[in-house]
C-alpha positions in Angstrom: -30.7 -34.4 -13.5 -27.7 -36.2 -12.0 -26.6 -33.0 -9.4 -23.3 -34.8 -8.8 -21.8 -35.3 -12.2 -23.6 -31.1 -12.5 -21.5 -30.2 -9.5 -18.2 -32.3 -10.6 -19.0 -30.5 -14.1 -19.3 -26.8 -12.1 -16.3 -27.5 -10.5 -14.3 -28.6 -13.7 -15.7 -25.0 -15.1 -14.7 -23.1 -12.8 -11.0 -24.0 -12.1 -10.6 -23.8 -16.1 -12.4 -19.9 -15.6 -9.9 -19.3 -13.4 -6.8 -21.3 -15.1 -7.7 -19.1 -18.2 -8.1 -16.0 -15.8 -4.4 -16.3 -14.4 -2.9 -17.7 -17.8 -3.8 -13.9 -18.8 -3.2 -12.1 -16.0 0.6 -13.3 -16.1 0.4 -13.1 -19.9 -0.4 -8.9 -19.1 1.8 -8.3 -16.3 4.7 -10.1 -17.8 3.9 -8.0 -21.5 3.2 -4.7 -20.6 4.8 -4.2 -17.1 8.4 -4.9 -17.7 11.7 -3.1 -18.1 14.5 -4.1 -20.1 18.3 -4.9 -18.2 21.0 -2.7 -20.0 23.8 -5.0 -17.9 22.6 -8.6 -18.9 24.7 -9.6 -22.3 20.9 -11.5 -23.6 19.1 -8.3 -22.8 17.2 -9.6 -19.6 13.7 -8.6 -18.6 12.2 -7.8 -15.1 8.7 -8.3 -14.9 5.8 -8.5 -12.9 4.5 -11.9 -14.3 5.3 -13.9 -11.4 3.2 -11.8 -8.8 -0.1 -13.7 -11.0 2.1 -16.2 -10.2 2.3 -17.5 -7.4 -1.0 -16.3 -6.0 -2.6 -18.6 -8.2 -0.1 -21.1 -7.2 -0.6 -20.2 -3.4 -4.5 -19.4 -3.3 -5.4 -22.1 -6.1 -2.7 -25.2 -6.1 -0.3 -26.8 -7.9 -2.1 -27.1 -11.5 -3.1 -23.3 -11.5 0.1 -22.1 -10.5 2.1 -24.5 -13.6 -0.7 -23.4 -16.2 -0.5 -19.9 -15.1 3.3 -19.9 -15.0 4.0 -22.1 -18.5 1.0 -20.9 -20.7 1.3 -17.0 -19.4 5.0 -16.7 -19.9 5.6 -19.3 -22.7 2.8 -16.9 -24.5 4.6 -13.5 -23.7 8.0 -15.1 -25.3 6.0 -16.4 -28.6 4.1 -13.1 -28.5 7.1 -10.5 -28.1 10.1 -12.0 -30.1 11.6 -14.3 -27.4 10.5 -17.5 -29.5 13.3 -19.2 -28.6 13.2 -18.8 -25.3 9.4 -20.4 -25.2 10.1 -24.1 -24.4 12.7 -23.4 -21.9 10.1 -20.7 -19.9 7.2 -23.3 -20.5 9.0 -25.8 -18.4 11.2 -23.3 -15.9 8.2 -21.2 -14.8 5.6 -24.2 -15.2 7.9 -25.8 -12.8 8.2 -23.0 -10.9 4.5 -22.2 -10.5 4.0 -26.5 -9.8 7.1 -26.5 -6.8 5.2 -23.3 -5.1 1.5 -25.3 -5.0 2.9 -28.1 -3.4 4.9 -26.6 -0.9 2.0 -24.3 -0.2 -0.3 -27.3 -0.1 1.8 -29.5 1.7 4.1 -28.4 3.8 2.8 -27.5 7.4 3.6 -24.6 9.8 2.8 -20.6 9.5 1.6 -20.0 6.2 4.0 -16.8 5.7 6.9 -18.7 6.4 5.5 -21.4 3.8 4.8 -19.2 1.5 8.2 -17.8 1.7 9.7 -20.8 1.5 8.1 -21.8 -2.1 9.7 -18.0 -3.3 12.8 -19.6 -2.4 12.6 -22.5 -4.1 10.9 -21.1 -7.2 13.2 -18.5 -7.2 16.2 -21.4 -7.1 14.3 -23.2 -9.9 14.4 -19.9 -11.9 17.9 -19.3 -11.1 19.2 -22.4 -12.2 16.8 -23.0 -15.2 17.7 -19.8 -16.6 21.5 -20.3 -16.1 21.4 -23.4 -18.1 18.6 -22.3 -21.0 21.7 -19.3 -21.2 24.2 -22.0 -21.4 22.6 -24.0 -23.9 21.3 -20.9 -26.0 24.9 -19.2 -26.1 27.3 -22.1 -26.0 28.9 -20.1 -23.1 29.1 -21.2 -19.2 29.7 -16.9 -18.0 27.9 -14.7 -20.0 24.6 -16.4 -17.8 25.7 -14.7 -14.8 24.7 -11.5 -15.9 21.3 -13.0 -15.4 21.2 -14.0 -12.3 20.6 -10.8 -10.8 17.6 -9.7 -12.4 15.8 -13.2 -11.9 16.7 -13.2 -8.2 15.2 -9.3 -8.2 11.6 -10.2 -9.9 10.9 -13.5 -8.1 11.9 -11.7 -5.0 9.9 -8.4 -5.4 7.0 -11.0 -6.2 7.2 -12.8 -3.1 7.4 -9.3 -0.8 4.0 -8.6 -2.9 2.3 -11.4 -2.4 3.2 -13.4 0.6 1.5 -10.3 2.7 -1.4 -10.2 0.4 -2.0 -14.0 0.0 -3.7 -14.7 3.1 -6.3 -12.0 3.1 -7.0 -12.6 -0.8 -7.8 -16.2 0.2 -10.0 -15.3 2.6 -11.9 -13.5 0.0 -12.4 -16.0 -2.5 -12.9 -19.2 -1.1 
């Protein structure tokens, strides 16, 4: 038995284990732990889907964190009436979840302040991918500012979760 192609094989197991793993993590914590805006005209949602998020982004990479992020969220919209909001959270929070990999992978200097930094940007990426899905979606360039308030709250109670937590969790499991 050939053990390299049987470790290249274990490898390509596990990382789809664990894709599946965080695809329904954020699936479950997006569905079932969420409540509803009363002040956004489109009826927003704060959830805790990104908290699966970006620790599979930040403790797994760049592929975890988009398949996580597209595939979890893009499933709770198909799965809960949002249809029509499925392509444009497919690419928004796969984006999101691919942007917070590489900067955690790449960019050098105190892992907190890293790992801050891709909240930022994913929550930018949110922000502004949202504000335009709106746009297009209601044929309206203000009624997506009522929005913008609850996206900035759940990316950013995601990132005080989990840039504490990250480090010790990857000392755990790799």
């Amino acid at each position: 038995m050939n053990t390299t192609y049987s470790s290249i094989q274990s490898t390509k197991t596990r990382m789809l284990v664990i894709s599946a793993l965080f695809v329904a993590l954020t699936l479950v914590a997006t569905m079932f732990i969420n409540i509803k805006l009363p002040i956004a005209g489109n009826g927003g949602l704060i959830h805790l889907g990104n908290i699966p998020l970006f620790v599979a982004a930040f403790v797994f990479g760049r592929r975890t964190g988009a398949i996580a992020g597209a595939f979890g969220m893009g499933l709770f919209d198909l799965l809960s009436g949002y249809t029509i909001w499925a392509p444009f959270t497919f690419i928004i929070v796969g984006a999101m979840g691919y942007v917070a990999g590489v900067i955690a992978e790449k960019v050098p200097g105190k892992r907190v302040l890293v790992y801050s930094m891709a909240v930022v940007v994913a929550m930018l990426i949110k922000v502004v991918g949202y504000y335009f899905a709106e746009v297009v979606l209601y044929s309206n360039w203000i009624v997506p500012f009522g929005s913008i308030p609850g996206n900035i709250l759940q990316v950013g109670f995601a990132g005080l979760v989990v840039v504490p937590l990250v480090a010790r969790i990857k000392k755990r499991i790799l």
